[in-house]
Structures are given as C-alpha cells and as structure tokens.
mmJSON file of the N, C-alpha and C atoms, coordinates in Angstrom:
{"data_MODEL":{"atom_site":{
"group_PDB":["ATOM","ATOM","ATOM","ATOM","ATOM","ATOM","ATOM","ATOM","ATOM","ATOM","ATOM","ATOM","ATOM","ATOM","ATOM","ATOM","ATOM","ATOM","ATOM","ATOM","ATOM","ATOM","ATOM","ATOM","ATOM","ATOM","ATOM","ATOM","ATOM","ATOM","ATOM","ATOM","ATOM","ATOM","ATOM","ATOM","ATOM","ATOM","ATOM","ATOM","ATOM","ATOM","ATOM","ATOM","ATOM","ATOM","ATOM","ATOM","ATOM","ATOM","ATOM","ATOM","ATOM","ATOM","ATOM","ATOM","ATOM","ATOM","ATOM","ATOM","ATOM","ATOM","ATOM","ATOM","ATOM","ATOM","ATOM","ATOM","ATOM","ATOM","ATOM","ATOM","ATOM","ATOM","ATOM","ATOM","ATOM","ATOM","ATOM","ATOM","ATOM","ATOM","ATOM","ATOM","ATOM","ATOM","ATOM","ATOM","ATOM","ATOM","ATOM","ATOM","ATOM","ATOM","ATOM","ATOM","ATOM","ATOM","ATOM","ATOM","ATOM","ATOM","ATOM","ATOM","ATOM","ATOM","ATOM","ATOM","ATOM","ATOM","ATOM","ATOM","ATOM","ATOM","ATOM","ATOM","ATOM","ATOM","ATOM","ATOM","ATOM","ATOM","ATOM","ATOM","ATOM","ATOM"],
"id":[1,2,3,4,5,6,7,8,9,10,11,12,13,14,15,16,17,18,19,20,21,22,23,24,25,26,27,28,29,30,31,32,33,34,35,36,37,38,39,40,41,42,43,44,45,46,47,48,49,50,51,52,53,54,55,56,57,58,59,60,61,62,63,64,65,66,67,68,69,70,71,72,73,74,75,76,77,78,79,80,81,82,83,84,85,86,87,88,89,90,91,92,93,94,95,96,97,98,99,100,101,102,103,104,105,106,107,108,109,110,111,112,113,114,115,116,117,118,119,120,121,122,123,124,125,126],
"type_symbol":["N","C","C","N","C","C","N","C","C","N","C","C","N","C","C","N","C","C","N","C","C","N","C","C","N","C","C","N","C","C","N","C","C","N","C","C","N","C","C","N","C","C","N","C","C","N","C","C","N","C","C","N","C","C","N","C","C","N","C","C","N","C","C","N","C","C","N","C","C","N","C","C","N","C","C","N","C","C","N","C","C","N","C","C","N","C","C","N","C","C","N","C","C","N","C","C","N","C","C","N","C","C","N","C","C","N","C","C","N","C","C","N","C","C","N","C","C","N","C","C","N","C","C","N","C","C"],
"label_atom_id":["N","CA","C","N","CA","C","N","CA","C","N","CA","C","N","CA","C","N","CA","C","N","CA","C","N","CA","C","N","CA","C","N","CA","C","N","CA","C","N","CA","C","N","CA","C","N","CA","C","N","CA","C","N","CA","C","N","CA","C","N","CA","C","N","CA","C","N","CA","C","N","CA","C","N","CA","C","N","CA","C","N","CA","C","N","CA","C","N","CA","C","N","CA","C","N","CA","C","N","CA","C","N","CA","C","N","CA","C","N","CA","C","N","CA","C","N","CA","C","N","CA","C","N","CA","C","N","CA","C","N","CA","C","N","CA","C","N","CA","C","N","CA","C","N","CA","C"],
"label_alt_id":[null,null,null,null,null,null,null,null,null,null,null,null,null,null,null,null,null,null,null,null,null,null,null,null,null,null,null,null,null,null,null,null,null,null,null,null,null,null,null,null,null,null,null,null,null,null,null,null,null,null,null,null,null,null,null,null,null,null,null,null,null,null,null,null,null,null,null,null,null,null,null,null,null,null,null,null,null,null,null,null,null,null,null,null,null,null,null,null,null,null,null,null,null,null,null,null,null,null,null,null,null,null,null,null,null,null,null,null,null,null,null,null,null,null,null,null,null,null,null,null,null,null,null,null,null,null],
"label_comp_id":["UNK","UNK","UNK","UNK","UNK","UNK","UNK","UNK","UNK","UNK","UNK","UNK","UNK","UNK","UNK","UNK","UNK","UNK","UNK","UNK","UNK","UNK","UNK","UNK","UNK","UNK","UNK","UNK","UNK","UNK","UNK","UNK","UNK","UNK","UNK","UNK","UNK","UNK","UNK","UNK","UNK","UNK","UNK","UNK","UNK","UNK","UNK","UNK","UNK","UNK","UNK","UNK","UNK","UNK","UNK","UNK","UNK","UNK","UNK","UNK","UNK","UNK","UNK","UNK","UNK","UNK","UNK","UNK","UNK","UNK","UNK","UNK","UNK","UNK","UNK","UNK","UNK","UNK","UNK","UNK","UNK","UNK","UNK","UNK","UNK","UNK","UNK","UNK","UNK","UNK","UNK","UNK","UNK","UNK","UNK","UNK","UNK","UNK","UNK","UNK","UNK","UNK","UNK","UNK","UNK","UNK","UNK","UNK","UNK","UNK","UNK","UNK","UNK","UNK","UNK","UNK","UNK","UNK","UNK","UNK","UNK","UNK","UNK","UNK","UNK","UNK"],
"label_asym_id":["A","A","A","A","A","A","A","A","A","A","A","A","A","A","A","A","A","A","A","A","A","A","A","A","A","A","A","A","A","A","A","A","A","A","A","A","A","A","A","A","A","A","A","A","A","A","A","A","A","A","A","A","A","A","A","A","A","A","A","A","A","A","A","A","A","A","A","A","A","A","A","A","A","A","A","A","A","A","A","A","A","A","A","A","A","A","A","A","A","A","A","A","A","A","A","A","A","A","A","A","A","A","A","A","A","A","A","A","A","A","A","A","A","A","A","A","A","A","A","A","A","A","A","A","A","A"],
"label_entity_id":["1","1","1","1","1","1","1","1","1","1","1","1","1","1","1","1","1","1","1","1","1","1","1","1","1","1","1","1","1","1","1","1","1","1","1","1","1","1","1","1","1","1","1","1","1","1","1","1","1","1","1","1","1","1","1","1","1","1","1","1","1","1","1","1","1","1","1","1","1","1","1","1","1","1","1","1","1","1","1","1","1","1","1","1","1","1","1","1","1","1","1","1","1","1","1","1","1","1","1","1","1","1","1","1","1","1","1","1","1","1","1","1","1","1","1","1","1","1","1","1","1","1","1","1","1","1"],
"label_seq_id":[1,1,1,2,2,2,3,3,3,4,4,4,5,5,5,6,6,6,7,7,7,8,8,8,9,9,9,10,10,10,11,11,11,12,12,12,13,13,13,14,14,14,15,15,15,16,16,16,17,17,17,18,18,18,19,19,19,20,20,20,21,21,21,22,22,22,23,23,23,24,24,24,25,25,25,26,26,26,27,27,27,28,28,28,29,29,29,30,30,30,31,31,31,32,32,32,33,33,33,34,34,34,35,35,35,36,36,36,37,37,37,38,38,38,39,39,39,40,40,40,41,41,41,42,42,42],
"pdbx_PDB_ins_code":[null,null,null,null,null,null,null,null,null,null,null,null,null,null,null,null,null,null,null,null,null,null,null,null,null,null,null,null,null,null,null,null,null,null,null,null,null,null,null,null,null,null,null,null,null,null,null,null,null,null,null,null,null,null,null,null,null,null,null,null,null,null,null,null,null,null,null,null,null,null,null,null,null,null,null,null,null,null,null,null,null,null,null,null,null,null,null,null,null,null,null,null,null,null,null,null,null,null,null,null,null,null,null,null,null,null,null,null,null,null,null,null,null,null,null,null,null,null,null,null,null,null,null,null,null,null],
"Cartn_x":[0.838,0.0,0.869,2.072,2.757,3.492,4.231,4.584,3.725,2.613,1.518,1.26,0.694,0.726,2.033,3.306,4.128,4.335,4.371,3.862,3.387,2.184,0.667,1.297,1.51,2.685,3.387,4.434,5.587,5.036,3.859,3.157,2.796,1.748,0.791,1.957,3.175,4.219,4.649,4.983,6.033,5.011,3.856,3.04,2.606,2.751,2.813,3.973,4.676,6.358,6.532,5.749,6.376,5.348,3.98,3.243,3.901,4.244,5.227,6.278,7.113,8.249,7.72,7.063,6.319,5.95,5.635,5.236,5.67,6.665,8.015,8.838,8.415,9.801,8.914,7.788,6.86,7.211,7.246,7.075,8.83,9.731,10.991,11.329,10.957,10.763,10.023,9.048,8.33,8.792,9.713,10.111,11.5,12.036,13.342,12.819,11.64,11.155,11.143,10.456,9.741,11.505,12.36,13.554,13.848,14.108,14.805,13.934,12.439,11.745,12.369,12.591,12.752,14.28,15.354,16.299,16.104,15.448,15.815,14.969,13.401,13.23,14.405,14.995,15.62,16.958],
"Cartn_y":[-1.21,0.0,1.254,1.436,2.425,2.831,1.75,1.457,2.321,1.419,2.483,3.767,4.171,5.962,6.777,6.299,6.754,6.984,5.964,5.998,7.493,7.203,7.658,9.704,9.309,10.979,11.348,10.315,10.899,11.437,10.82,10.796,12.293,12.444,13.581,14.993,14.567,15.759,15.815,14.847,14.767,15.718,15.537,15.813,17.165,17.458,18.973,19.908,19.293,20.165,20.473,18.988,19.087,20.636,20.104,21.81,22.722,22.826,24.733,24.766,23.741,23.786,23.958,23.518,23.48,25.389,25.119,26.916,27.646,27.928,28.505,28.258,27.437,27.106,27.848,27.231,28.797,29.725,30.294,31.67,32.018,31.866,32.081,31.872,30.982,31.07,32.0,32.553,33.256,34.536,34.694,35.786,36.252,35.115,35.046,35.172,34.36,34.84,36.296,36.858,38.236,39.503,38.929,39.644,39.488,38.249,38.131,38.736,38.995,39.589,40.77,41.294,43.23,42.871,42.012,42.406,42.054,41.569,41.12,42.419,42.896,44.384,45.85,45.168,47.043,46.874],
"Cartn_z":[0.0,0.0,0.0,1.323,0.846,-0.362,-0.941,-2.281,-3.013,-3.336,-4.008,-3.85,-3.306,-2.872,-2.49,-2.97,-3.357,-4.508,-5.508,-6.709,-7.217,-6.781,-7.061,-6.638,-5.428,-5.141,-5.929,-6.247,-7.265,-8.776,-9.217,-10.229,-10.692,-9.927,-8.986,-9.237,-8.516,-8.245,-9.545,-10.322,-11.144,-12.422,-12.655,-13.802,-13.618,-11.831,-11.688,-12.082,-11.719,-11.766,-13.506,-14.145,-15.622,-16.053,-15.594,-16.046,-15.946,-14.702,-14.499,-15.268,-15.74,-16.342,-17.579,-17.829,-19.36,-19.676,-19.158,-18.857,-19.04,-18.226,-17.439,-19.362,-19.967,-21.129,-22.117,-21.903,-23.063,-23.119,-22.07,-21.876,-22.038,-22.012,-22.187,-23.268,-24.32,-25.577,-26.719,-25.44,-26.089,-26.488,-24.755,-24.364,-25.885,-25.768,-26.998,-28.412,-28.295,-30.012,-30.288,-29.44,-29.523,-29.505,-28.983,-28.866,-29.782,-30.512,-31.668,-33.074,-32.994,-33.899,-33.82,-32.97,-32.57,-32.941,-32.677,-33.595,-34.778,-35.423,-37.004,-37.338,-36.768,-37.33,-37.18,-36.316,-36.476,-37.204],
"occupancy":[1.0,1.0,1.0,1.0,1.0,1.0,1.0,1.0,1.0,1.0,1.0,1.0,1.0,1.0,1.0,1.0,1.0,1.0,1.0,1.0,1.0,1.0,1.0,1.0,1.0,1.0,1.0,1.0,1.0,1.0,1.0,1.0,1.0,1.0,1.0,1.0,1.0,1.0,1.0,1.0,1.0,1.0,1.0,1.0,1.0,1.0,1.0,1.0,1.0,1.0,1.0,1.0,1.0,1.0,1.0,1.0,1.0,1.0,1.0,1.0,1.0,1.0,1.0,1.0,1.0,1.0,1.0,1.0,1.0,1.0,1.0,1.0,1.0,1.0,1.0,1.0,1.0,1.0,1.0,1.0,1.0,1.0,1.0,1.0,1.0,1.0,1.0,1.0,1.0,1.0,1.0,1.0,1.0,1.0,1.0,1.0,1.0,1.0,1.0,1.0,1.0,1.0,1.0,1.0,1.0,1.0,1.0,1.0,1.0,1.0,1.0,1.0,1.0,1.0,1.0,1.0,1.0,1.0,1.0,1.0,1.0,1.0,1.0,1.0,1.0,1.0],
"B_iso_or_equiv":[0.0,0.0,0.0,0.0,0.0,0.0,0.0,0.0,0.0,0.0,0.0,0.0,0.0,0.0,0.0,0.0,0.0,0.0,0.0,0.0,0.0,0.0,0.0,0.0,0.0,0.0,0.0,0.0,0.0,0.0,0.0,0.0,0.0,0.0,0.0,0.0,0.0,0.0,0.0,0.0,0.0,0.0,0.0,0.0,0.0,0.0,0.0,0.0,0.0,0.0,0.0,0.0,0.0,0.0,0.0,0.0,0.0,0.0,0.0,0.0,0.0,0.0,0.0,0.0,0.0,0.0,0.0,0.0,0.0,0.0,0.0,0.0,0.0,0.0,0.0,0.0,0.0,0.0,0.0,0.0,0.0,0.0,0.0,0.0,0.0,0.0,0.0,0.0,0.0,0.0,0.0,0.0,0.0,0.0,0.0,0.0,0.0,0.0,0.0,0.0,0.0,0.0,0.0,0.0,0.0,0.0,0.0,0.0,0.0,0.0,0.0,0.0,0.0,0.0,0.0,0.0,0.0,0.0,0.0,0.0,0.0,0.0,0.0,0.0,0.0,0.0],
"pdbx_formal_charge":[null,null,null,null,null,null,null,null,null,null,null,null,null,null,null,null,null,null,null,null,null,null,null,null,null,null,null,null,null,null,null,null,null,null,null,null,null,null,null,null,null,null,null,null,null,null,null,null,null,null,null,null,null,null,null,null,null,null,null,null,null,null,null,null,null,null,null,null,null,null,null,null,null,null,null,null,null,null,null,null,null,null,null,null,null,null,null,null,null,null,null,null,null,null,null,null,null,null,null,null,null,null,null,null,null,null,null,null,null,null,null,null,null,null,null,null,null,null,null,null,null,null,null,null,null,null],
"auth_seq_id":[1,1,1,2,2,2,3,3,3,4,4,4,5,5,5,6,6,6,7,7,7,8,8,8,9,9,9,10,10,10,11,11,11,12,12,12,13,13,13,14,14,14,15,15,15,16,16,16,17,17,17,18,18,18,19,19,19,20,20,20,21,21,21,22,22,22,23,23,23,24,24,24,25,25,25,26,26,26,27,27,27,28,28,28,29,29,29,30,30,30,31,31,31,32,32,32,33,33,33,34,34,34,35,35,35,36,36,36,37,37,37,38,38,38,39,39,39,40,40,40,41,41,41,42,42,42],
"auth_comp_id":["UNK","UNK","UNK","UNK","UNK","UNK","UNK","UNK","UNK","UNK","UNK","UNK","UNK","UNK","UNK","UNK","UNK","UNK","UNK","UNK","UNK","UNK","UNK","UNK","UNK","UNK","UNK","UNK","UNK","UNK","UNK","UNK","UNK","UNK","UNK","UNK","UNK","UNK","UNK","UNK","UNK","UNK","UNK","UNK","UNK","UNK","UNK","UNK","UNK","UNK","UNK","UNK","UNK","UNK","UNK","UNK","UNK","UNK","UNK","UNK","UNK","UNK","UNK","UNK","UNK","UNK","UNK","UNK","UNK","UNK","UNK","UNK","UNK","UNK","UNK","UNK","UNK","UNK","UNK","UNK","UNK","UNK","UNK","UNK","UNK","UNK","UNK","UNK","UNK","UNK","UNK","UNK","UNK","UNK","UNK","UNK","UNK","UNK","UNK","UNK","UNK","UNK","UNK","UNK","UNK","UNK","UNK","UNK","UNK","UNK","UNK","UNK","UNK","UNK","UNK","UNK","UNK","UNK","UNK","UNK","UNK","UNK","UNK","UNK","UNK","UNK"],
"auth_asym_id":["A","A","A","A","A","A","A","A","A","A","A","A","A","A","A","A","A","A","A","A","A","A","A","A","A","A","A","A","A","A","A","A","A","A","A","A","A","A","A","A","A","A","A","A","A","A","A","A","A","A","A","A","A","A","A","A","A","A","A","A","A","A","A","A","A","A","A","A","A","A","A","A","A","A","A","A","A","A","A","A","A","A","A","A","A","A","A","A","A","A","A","A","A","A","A","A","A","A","A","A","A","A","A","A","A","A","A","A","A","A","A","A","A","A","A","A","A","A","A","A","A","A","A","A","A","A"],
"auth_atom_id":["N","CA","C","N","CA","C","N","CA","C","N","CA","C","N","CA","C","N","CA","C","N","CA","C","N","CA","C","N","CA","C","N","CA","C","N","CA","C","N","CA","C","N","CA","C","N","CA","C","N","CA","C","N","CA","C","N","CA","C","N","CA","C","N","CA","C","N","CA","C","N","CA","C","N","CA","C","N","CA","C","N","CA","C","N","CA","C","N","CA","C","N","CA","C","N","CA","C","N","CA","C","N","CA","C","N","CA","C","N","CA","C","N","CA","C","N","CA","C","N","CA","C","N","CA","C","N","CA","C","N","CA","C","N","CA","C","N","CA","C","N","CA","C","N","CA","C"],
"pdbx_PDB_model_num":[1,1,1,1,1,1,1,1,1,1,1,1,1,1,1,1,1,1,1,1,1,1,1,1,1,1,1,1,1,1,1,1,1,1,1,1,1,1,1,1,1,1,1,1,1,1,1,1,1,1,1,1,1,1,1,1,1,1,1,1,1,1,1,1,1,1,1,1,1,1,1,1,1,1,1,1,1,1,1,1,1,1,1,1,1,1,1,1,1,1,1,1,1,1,1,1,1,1,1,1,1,1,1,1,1,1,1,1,1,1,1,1,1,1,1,1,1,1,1,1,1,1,1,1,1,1]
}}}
C-alpha cells in the first residue's frame, strides 16, 4: 500500500512540476522569439 501511494505521489508531483516547467519554457521562448523579432526588425 505504501509502495503504491508513493507511486501515485511521485506521479501527482512529477506531472505537476512538468506543467510549471512546461510553462516557465513557453514563456521564455516566447520571451526570446519576440527579442529576436525586434532584432531582425531594427
């Protein structure tokens, strides 16, 4: 049983952490696209 709901925790955590990171990599990509537009315009 503990086995299991460790699991089931690490799971839970792991699929959270990947969201924010997921995120977090959007948005810094996003952030770099948009820089690199404004240098290739000027």
């Amino acid at each position: 049983m503990t086995t299991t709901s460790t699991k089931k925790a690490a799971v839970i955590l792991g699929s959270d952490n990947y969201f924010h990171w997921e995120f977090a990599m959007r948005m810094t990509l996003a952030r770099k696209g948009r820089l690199e537009d404004g240098d290739q315009e000027e």
